[in-house]
N, C-alpha and C positions, 0 to 999 in steps of 0.2 A: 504494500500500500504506500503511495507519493504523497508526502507531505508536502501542501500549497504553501509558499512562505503568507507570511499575514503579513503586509506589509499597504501604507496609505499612497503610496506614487511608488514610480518607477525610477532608482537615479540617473536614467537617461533624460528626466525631465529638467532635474535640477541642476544638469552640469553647467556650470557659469563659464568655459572654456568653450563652449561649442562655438561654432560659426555659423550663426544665423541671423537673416539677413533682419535690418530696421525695420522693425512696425510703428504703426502708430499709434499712440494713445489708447486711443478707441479700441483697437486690437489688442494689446497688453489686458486693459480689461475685460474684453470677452474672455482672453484666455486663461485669464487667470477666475477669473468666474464658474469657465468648462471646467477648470481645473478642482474647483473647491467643490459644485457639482458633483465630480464625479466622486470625488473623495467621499461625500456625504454619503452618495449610493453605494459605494463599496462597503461603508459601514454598516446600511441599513441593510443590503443585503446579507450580509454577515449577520445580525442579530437575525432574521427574517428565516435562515439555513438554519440557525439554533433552534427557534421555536419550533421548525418545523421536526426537528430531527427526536425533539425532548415531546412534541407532542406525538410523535413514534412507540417514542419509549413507553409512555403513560398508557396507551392504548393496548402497549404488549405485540405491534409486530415485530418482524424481523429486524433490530439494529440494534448494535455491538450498543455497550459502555461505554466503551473508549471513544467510540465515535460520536458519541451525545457529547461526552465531556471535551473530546477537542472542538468541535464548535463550540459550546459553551466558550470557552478560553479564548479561540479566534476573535470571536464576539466582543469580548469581555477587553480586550488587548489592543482592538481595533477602536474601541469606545472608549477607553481609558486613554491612546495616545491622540485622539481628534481631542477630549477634553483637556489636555494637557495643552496640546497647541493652541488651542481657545485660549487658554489661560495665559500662553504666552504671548501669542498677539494683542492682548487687552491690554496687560501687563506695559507693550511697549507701545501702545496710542497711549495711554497713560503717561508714560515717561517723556513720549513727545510733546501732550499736552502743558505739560511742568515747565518745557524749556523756555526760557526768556526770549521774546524776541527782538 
C-alpha cells in the first residue's frame, strides 16, 4: 500500500529561482487566489475522505483501522498546518499594520 505525502502545495510552486515570465497585478492575484482555493479544497477534501472512511467503519463494512486512522491524521495535519499559516499571515498584516509610516 502507497502512502500519498499530505502535503498543502507542490515546491514546484514556491520556487523563487524559476524563470517566469512578468505578470501583472491583476494576474498575481488571480493566482495567488487559485492558489489558496485550491489549498482550501485539498483540505476539505481530506477531512471529506475521513468522514467518509470513519463513517465505513461505524456501519461495519469492509475497511482496515489503519486506514480510518490514516485519514483521520491526513485530515487532522492538513487542518492543523492551513490553521497554522492563518495564524501566520494574521500575525504578519499585524506586524505591518504596527509599522510607522
Amino acid at each position: 500500500m502507497a502512502i500519498e505525502s499530505v502535503s498543502l502545495f507542490n515546491p514546484v510552486q514556491i520556487n523563487p529561482t524559476s524563470s517566469t515570465p512578468k505578470i501583472s497585478p491583476f494576474e498575481a492575484q488571480q493566482n495567488f487566489g487559485d492558489f489558496l482555493k485550491s489549498a482550501i479544497e485539498s483540505v476539505n477534501a481530506n477531512q471529506k475522505a475521513s468522514d467518509v472512511v470513519t463513517e465505513k467503519l461505524i456501519r461495519g463494512e469492509n475497511v482496515e483501522l489503519h486506514d480510518v486512522m490514516i485519514a483521520s491524521q491526513k485530515a487532522s495535519i492538513t487542518l492543523n498546518a492551513t490553521m497554522e499559516i492563518r495564524n501566520k499571515v494574521i500575525e504578519a498584516y499585524q506586524e505591518i499594520m504596527r509599522m510607522p509610516v
